[in-house]
C-alpha positions in Angstrom: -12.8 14.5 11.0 -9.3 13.1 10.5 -9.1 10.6 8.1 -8.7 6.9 9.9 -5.5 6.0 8.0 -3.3 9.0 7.5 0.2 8.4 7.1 -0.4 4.8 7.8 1.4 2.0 5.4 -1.3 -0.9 4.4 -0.7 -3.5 2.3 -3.3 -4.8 0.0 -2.6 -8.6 -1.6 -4.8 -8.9 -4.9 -5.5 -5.2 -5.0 -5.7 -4.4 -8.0 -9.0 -5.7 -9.0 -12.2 -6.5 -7.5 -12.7 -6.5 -3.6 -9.0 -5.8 -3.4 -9.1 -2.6 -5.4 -12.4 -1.6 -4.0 -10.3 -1.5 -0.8 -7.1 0.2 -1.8 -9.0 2.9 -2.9 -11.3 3.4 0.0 -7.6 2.8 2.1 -6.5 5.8 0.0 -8.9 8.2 0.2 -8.7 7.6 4.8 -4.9 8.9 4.2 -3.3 5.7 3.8 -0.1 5.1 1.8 -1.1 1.6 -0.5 0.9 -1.0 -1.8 -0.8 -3.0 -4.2 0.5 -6.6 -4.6 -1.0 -8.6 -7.4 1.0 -10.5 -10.3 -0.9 -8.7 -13.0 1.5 -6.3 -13.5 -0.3 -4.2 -16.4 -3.9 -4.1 -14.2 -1.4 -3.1 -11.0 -0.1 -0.2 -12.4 -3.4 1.2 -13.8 -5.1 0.7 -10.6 -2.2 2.7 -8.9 -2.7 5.5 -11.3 -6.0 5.5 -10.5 -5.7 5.8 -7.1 -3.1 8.9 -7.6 -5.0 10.4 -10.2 -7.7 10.9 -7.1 -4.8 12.4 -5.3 -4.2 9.2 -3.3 -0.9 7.3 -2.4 -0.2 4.1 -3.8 2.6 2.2 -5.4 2.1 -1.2 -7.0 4.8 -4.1 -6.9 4.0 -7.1 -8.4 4.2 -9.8 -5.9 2.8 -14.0 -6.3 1.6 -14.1 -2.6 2.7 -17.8 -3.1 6.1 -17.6 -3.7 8.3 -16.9 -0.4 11.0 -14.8 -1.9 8.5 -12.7 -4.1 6.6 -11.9 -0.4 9.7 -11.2 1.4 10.5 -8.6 -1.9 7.2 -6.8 -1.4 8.0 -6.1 2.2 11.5 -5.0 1.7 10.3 -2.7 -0.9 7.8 -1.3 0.9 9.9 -0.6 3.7 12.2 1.0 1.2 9.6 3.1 -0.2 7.1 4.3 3.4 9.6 3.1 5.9 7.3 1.6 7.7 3.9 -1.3 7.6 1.1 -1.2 10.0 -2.0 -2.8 8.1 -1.7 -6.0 5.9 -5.1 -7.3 4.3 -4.5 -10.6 2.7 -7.0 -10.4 0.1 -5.5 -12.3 -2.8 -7.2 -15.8 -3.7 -8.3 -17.9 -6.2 -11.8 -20.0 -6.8 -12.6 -22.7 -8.3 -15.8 -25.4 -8.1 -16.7 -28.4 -9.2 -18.2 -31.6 -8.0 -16.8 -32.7 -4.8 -15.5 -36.3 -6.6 -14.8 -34.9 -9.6 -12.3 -31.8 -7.8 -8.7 -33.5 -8.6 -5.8 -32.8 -6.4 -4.2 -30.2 -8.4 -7.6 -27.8 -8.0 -7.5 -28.8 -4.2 -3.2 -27.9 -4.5 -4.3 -24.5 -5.8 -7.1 -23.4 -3.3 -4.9 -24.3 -1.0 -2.0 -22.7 -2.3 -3.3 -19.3 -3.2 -5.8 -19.0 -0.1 -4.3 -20.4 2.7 -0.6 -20.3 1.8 -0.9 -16.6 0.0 -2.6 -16.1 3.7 0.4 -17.4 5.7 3.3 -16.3 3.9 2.3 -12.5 3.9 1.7 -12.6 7.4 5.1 -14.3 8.4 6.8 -11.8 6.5 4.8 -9.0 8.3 4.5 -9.8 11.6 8.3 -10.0 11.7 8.7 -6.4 10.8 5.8 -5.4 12.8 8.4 -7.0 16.0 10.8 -4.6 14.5 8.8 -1.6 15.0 8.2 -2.5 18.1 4.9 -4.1 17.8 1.0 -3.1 16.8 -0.2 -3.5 13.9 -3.4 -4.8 12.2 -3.7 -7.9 10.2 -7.3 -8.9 8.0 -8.0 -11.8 6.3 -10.6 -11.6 3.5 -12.3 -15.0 4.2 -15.6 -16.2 2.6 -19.1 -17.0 3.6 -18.4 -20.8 2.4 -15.6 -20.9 5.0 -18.5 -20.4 7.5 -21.6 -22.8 5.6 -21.2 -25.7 3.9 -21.2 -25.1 -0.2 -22.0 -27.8 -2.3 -20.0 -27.5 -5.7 -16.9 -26.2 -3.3 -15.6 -28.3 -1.2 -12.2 -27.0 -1.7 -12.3 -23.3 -2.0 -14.6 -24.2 1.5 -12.4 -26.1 3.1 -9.3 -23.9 2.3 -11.1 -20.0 3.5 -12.5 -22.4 6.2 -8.8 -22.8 7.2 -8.4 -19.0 6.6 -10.6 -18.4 9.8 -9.0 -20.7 11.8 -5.5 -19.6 10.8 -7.1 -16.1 11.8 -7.9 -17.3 15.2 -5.0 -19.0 16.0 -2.9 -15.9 15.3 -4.9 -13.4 17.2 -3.8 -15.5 20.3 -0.5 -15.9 19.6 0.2 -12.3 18.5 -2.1 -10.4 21.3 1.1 -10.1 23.4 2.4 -8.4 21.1 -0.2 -5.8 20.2 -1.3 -7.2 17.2 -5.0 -7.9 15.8 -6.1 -10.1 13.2 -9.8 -10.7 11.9 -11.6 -11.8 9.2 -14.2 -10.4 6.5 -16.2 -13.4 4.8 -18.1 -12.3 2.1 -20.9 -13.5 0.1 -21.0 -13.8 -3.6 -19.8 -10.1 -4.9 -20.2 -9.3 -8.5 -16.5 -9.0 -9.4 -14.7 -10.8 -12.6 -14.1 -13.7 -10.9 -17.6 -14.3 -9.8 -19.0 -13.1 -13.3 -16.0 -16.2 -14.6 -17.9 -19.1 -12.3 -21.0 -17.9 -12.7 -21.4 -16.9 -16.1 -25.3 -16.3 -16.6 -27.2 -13.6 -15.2 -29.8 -16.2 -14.5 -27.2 -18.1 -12.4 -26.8 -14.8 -10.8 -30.3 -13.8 -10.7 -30.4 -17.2 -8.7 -27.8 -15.9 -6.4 -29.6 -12.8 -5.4 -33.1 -14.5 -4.7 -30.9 -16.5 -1.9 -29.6 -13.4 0.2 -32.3 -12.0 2.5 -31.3 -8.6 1.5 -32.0 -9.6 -2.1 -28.8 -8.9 -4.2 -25.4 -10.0 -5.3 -23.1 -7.4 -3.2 -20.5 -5.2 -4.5 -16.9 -4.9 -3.8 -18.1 -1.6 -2.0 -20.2 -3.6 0.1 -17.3 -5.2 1.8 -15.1 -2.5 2.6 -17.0 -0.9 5.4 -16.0 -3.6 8.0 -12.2 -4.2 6.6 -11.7 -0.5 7.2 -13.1 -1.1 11.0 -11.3 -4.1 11.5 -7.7 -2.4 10.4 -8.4 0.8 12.3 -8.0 1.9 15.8 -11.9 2.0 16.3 -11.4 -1.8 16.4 -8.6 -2.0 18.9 -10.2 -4.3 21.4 -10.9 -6.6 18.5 -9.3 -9.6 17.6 -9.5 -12.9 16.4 -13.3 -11.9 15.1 -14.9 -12.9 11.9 -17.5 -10.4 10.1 -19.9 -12.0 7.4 -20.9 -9.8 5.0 -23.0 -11.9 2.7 -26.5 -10.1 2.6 -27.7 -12.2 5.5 -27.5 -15.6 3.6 -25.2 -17.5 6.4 -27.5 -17.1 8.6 -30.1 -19.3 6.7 -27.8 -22.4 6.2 
């Protein structure tokens, strides 16, 4: 069978770790040429290497999904470099918890900054030259599970990947006309560094596991099954869709 991505030009914000990297090299190995954006610059480059030392394609340029003009470098570059995009997955984002009246504005700044800003600006940048190729093109937003459930203890990060989905709506609408899908993965908690940062304890993690249905913390592997449908052509009559991949535990809250 042909691989699902080959020759293709994706995209991957925040992919050089974690669920990002978990899908850059999953990307890879269905024949996709990656760029990896992440401001890491030393874990960017190894994660590239790794991906071409298992006879993938990937180049790395560091990029803060934040900043406008750093986001408008990445595309240029990557145009430079494949001469063409088709997939984006804005995966990049930042977490942070903390009693609702105790979370001050700067952590509320920065969720919303990193998560819904480092969604938007990407997507701008994107969408314009997917116009210039004459339009197509796949867009997915790596949401969360506490976008769809209330979380107490994250009121913020909630409230910003909550604005992820409806930012993900919104644009399937607008860009149908055009060819263009967007959807959303929401995960549960996945065993990555930044959940192992927030929750530092294996019995906080134990506790965790004991609330999915399915009875574990997933992996970054567990999520990339439904971004690779969402950004493929087996998905083209889907858009503006939101998959939760959280073990079953959104649908017990």
């Amino acid at each position: 069978m042909k691989p699902r991505f080959t020759d293709q030009v994706v995209i991957v914000t925040g992919g050089s770790r974690g669920i990002g990297f978990a899908i850059s090299k999953a990307l890879a190995r269905e024949g996709a040429r990656v760029v990896l954006a992440a401001v890491n610059e030393d874990r960017g480059q190894e994660a590239a290497q790794w991906i071409r030392n298992e006879d993938g394609q990937a180049e790395f340029i560091r990029t803060d999904v934040t900043q406008y003009k750093q986001v408008e470098m990445l595309v240029t570059k990557t145009i430079e470099r494949f001469g063409a995009i088709n997939v984006l997955v804005n995966n990049a984002g930042a977490h942070d918890s903390a009693p609702f009246w105790e979370e001050s504005e700067d952590l509320w700044d920065r969720m919303y900054r990193v998560n819904v800003m480092g969604t938007v600006l990407p997507s701008q940048i994107v969408v314009r030259r997917f116009f210039d190729q004459g339009g197509g093109g796949a867009i997915v937003n790596i949401a969360s599970k506490a976008g769809v459930v209330g979380e107490p203890g994250h009121v913020a990060y909630s409230a910003a990947k909550g604005a992820v989905l409806a930012i993900t709506r919104a644009m399937a609408v607008e860009l149908a006309p055009y060819s263009i899908r967007v959807n959303a993965a929401c995960p549960g908690p996945v065993l990555t560094d930044m959940l192992v940062e927030n929750v530092p304890t294996e019995e906080g993690r134990q506790k965790l596991a004991d609330e999915a249905p399915l009875g574990r913390i997933g992996l970054p592997e567990d999520i990339v099954g439904a971004v690779l449908l969402l950004a493929s052509s087996e998905a083209d009559w889907c858009t503006g869709q939101a998959i939760s991949i959280d073990g079953g535990m959104s649908i017990l809250k």
